[in-house]
C-alpha positions as CSV (number, residue, x, y, z in Angstrom):
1,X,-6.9,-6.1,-10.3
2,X,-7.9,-4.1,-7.1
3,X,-7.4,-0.5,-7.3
4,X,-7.7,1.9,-3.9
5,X,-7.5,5.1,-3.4
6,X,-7.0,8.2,-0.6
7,X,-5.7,11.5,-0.6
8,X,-3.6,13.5,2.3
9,X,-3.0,16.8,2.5
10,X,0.3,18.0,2.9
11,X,2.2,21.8,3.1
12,X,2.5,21.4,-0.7
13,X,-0.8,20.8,-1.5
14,X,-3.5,17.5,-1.8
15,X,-1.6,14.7,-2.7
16,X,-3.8,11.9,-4.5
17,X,-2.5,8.3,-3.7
18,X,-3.5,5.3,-6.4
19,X,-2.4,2.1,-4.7
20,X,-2.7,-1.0,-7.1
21,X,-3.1,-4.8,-6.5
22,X,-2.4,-7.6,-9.0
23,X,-2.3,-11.2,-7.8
24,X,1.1,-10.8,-5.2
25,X,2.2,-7.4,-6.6
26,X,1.2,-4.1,-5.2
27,X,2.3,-0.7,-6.9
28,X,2.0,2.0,-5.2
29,X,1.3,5.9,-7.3
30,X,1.1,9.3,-5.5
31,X,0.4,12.6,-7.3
32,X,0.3,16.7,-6.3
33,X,-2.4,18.2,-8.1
34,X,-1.0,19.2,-11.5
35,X,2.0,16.7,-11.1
36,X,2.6,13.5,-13.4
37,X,2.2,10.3,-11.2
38,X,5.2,9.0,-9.7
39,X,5.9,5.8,-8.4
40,X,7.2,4.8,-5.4
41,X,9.3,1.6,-5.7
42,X,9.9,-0.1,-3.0
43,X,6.9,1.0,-0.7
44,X,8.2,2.5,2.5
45,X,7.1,1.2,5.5
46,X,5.1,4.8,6.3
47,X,3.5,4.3,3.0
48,X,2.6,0.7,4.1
49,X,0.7,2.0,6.9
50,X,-1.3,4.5,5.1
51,X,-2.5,1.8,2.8
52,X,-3.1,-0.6,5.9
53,X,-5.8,2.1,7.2
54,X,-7.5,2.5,3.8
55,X,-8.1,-1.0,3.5
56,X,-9.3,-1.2,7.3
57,X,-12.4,1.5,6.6
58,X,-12.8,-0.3,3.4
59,X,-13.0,-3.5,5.5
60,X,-15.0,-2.5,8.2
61,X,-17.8,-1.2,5.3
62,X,-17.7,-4.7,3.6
63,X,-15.3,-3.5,0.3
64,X,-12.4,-5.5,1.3
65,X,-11.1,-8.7,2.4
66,X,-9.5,-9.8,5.2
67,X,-6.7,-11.1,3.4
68,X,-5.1,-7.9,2.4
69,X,-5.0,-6.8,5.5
70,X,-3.0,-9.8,7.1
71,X,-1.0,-9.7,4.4
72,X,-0.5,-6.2,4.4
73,X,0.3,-7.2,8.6
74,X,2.7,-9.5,7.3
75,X,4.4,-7.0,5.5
76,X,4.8,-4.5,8.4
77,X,6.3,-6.9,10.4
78,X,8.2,-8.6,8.0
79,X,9.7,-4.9,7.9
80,X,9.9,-3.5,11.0
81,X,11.9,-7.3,12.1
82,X,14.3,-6.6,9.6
83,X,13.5,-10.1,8.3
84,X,15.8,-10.2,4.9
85,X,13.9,-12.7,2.8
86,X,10.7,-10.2,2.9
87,X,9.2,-9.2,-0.5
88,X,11.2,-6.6,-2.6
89,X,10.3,-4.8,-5.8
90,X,6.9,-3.3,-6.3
91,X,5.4,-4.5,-2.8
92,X,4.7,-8.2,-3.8
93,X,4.1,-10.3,-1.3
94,X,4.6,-14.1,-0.4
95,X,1.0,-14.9,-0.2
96,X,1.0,-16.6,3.3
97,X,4.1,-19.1,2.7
């Protein structure tokens, strides 16, 4: 399992993000500071994108592969075509069928 994490500031306060990765399956946890963890099923395309970026600077210093991030690409297209058969629940993905 493959664990990242980022945090954004928002009017509300930091808000911690813990994204998980598990063979196909990506969950996806965000948190205000003093807040229980909530998690966001199905990952919103916005959401996508954030995690897309972490992955690139983790990339470009050597801490990830390549392979996330296509299929992470995969994903955003996969979503912004519309396309119906593209992964549901929990983020998984089709791992490059």
């Amino acid at each position: 399992m493959q664990r990242h994490s980022w945090r954004e500031y928002t009017e509300q306060g930091i808000r911690f993000y813990r994204a998980s990765h598990q063979s196909t399956n990506w969950t996806l946890q965000s948190q205000l500071k003093e807040e229980e963890w909530q998690l966001h099923d199905p990952i919103s395309g916005e959401e996508w994108g954030k995690l897309r970026e972490v992955l690139w600077r983790k990339y470009q210093r050597g801490r990830c592969p390549w392979e996330l991030l296509e299929r992470i690409d995969k994903r955003l297209k996969d979503l912004a075509e519309g396309d119906p058969d593209a992964p549901g629940e929990r983020g998984g993905d089709k791992g490059g069928q």
